[in-house]
N, C-alpha and C positions, 0 to 999 in steps of 0.2 A: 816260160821256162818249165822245165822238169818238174812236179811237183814231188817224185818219188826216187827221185837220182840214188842210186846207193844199193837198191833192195828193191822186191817185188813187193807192190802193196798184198795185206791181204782183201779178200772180197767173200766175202760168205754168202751162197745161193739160196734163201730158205725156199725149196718146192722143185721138184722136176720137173713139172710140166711142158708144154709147150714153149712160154716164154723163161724160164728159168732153166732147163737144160740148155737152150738155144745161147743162153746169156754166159754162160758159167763156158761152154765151148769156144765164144765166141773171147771169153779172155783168157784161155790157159796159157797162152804162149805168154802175156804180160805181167802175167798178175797169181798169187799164189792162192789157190780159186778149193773152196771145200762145198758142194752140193750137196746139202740133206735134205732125206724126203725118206718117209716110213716104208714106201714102198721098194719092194729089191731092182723093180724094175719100171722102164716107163711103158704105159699100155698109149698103144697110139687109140686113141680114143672116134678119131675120125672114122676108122673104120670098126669101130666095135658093136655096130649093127649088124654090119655086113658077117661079121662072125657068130656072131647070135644065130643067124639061120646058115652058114655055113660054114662049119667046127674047123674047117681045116685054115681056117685063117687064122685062126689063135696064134700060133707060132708066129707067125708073122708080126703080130701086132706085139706082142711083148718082148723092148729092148733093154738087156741087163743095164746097170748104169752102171758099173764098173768097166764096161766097154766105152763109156764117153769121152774121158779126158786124159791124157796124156801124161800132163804132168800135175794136174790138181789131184783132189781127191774126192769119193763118195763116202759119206756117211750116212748111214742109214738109222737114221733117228725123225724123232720129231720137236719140234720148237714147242713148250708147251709155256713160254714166256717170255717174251723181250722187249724191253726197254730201251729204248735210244739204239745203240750197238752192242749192248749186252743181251745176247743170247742165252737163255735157258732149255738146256737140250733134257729130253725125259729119260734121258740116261742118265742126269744130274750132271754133263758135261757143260763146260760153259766156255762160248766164244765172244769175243770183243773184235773183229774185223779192222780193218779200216772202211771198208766199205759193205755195206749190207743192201742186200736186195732181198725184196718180200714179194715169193711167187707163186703163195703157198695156192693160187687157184677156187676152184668154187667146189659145190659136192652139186649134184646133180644126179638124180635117182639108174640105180642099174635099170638096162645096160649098157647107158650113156656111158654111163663113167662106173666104173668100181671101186669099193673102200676097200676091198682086199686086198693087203701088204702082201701077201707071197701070193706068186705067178701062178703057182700049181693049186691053193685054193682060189684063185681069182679064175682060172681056164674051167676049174670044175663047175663052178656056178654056173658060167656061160653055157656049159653042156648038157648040167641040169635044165636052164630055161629055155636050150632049145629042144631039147626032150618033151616038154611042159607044150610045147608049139608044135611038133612032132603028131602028141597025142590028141589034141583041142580038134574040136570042129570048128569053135566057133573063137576070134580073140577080140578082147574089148581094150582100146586104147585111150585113154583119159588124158588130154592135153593134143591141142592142133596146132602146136606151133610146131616149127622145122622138124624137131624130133619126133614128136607122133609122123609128120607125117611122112617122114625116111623109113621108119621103123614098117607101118603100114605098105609102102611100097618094098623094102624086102621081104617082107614075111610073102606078098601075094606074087614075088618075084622070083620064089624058092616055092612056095605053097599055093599055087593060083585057085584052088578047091578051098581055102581057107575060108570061113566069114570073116573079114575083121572090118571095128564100127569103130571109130574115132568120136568122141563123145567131149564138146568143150561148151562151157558156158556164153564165149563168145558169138556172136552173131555170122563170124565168116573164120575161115584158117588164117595161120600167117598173122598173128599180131605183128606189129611194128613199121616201119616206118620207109615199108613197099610200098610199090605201085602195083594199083589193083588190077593191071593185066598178069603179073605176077598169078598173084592167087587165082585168080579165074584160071590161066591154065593149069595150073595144080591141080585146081579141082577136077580141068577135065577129063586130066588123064587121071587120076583117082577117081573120077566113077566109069573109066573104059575099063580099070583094073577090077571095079567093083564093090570098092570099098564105100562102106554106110558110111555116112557123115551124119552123126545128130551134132545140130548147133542150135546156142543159142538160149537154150536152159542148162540150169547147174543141176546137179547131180545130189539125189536128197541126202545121199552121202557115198563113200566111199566104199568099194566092198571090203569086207572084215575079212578075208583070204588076205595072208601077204602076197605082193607083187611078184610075177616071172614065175611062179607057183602056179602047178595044178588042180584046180578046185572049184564046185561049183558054184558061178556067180550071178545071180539075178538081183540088179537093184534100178532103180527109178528116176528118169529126171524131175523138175517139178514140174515141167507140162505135162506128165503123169507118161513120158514113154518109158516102156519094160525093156529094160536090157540086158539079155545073157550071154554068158559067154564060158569057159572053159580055165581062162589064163586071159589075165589083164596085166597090163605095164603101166608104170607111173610115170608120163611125157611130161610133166614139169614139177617146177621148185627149185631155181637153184637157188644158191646162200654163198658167196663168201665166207672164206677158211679166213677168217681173222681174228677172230676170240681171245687168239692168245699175246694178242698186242696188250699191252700194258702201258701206264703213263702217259708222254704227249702224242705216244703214238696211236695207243687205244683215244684221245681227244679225236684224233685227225680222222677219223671215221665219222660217214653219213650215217644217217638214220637206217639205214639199210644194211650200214654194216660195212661198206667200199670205205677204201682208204682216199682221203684228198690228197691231190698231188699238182704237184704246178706243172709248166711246159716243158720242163725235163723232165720230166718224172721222178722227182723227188716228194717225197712225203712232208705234207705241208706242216714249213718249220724246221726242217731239220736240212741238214748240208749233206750229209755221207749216207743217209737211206732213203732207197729208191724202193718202189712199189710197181708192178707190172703185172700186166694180162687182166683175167678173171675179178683181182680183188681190188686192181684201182678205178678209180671213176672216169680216167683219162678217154675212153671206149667202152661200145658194145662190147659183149663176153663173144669171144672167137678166137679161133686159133690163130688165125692170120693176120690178129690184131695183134694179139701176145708177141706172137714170132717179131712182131715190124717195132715193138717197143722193147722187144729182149735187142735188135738189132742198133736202135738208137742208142739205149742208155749204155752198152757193149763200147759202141765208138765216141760216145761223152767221154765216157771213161778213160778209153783207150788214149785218147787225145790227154787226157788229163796227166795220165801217168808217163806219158811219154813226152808230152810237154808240145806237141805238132797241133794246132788248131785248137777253137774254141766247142762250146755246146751248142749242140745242135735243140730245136726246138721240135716235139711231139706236134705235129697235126691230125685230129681224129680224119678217120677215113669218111668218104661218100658211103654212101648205101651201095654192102655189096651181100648177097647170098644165093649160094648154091644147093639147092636142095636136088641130091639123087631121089628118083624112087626107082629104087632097084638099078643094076648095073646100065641098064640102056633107056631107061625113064629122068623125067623130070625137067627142072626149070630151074631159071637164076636170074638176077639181076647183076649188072655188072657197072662199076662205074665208067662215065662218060659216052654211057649206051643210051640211046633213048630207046631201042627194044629192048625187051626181054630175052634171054636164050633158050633155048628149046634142050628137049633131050637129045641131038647127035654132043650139042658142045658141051653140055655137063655128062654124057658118056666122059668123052676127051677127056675133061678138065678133071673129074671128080667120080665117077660112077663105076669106072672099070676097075680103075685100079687102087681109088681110095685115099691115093696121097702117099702111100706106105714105104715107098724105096725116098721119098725128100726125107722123112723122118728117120729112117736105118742109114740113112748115108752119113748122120753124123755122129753115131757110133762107132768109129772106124778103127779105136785104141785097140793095140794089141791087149788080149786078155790077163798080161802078165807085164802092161805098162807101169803099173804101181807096184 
């Protein structure tokens, strides 16, 4: 039966993201739904390489969130403590839900991702650092996993005169838990592109220039190779945005920082808060994980409140990824493929056009919905 007959439950979204926009959308019609997140806008993140080297994508990639939901609401704040379903918003506002979902995501170094709350200084950084790419001869990228090496394949996809050296401790690209036809292509079409690859030794330290900055950088692995460059980027480190759990929810966090959650995606222990995307442990960090867990725990819910069917249960995915290099380059792995794809199918899938009109399409609220 109905558990909510009477009244719209409420459901509080902490984070816009990927899976927490996607979730807050997917219950406005049910449910009396408030999405907060510091940010005024959501940056689509997929393509925020591809605008690094070309500026005119900015627009595109940044969706107001006041254009997302219909009948819930945006608040633009941030959770800076919550306990069980008590919310502490840093405007000193305080929500108690019936339902809470935590989607507050990871940080992950520009221009992956940006901390910039307003649009117009988040656009400007981007312009500065492709300015900073503009002027370089040479760019040095430190970290080989997917991001260095997207980053690598736009800059030389926009800039084919550029030097740029990928520089990781590891022995080969592509940590995780690929198949090594996978990276071997990668590689090969990164050295048709040009791009150095030092692997294999760690770096005696980091350069003292900040990141996406113009400045000059000569530093060292320990097998003593000289590396310069012009303007470096920081390809790894993420972290979980979860700090601000408190109580048995700050318990339910790994050594890492990830929230534990069971098969629904509930945070382990509790009934009414749910944890999705980036900060729970249910999955690898991806967007098309987030999305597929914003999309379960949406129809738990749905089911719940309306009283039609039971929960459904989270299964992590196969091994899947897509790495563009540049809009007609790259490789993926796809589940229940035993090859590899090439760059015509992640052109298709991923390369041209970034994912960007699946993400605005569900922004569709009249601007004067609320």
């Amino acid at each position: 039966m109905a558990k909510h007959a009477g009244h719209r439950p409420t459901v509080v979204v902490l984070g816009g993201g990927y899976g927490g926009l996607k979730l807050a959308k997917g219950l406005d019609d049910v449910a009396d739904v408030t999405l907060v997140d510091p940010a005024e806008a959501f940056m689509h993140n997929v393509a925020a390489l591809r605008a690094l080297v070309e500026p005119e994508w900015l627009d595109r990639i940044f969706m107001p969130y006041d254009r997302l939901l219909t009948q819930g609401r945006f608040l633009r704040d941030r959770a800076v403590a919550v306990d069980g379903l008590k919310v502490t918003l840093a405007s000193g506002r305080e929500l108690e839900p019936d339902y809470l979902i935590l989607a507050t995501g990871s940080f992950y170094p520009f221009p992956a991702k940006t901390d910039a709350p307003d649009t117009g200084t988040a656009q400007a950084k981007f312009r500065d650092a492709h300015q900073s790419i503009v002027d370089a001869q040479r760019v040095l990228l430190v970290g080989a996993g997917p991001v260095g090496l997207e980053l690598a394949g736009e800059i030389k996809a926009s800039f084919p005169g550029k030097h740029v050296t990928i520089a990781d401790m590891a022995p080969d690209i592509l940590p995780g838990p690929y198949d090594q036809a996978l990276r071997d292509e990668l590689r090969r079409q990164l050295d048709e592109l040009g791009v150095e690859l030092k692997l294999g030794s760690a770096l005696r330290e980091l350069p003292s220039a900040p990141p996406a900055t113009a400045a000059p950088i000569a530093i060292a692995t320990e097998a003593g190779d000289k590396l310069t460059a012009d303007v470096w980027f920081r390809c790894f480190g993420v972290k979980p945005y979860t700090d601000y759990l408190r109580g048995s929810l700050a318990e339910a966090r790994d050594p890492q920082g990830y929230v534990q959650v069971d098969e629904h995606l509930r945070v382990r222990g509790q009934e009414r808060v749910y944890a999705i995307g980036d900060i729970a442990d249910a999955d690898r960090n991806m967007a098309a994980f987030a999305g597929a867990q914003a999309e379960l725990v949406a129809a738990n819910l749905r089911a719940l409140i309306t009283g039609e069917g039971g929960p459904a249960a989270y299964e992590p995915w196969p091994t899947l990824l897509v790495v563009p290099l540049g809009p007609e380059g790259g490789a993926g792995q796809f589940p229940g493929q035993d090859d590899i794809v090439g760059p015509n199918v992640v052109a298709d899938v991923k390369g041209r056009a970034m994912l960007v009109e699946a993400s605005a399409a569900l922004f569709d609220a009249p601007a004067d919905a609320r």
